[in-house]
N, C-alpha and C positions, 0 to 999 in steps of 0.2 A: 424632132417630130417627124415623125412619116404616116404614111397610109396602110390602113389595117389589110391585110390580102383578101379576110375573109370579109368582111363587108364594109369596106373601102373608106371607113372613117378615120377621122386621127388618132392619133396616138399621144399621149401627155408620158413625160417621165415621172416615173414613181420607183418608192424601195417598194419591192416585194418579201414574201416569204417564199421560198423555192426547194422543191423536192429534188433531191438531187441525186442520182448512183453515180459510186465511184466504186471501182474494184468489186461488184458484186453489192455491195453495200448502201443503202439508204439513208443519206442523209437531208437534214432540213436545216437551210442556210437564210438567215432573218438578213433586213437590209440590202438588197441586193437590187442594182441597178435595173430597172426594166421600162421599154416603152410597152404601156398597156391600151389598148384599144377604150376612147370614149364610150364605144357604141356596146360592143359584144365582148369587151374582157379580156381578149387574143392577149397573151404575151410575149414580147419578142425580149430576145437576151442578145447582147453581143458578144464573139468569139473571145475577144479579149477577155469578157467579166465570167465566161465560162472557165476559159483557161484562168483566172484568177481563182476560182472558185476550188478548181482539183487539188490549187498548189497549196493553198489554203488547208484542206481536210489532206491532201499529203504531208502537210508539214505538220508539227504540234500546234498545237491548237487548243482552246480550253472548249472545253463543254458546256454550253448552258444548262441543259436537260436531255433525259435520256427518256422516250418515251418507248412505248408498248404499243404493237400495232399490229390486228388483225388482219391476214390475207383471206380473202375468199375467192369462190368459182364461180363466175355466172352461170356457168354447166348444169350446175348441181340442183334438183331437186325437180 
């Protein structure tokens, strides 16, 4: 457990779902270690489950689902 930076509550461990780039690429890794803030959501990740995460989508790996996903510009209109 630790203290959230942004408004200084605690933190409970939870699996996440996490967006992730690697090499240019966007991936979405289910289960993944995170302390998440009670109050406002913050998620922190540790260095280790980060680097666990690269070695992961570097290595083979199976695919659950391959989704479609639209980018936009807040620029625009």
């Amino acid at each position: 457990m630790m203290k959230c930076e942004f408004c200084n509550s605690e933190t409970s461990r939870r699996k996440v779902r996490k967006q992730h780039w690697f090499r240019g690429k966007l991936y979405i890794v289910e289960n993944v270690d995170a302390e998440v803030c009670d109050q406002c959501g913050e998620r922190y990740f540790h260095a280790k489950t980060l680097d666990a995460i690269d070695k992961l989508i570097a290595g083979d790996h199976t695919v659950k689902e391959v989704l479609s996903v639209e980018v936009l510009s807040a620029d625009e209109g």
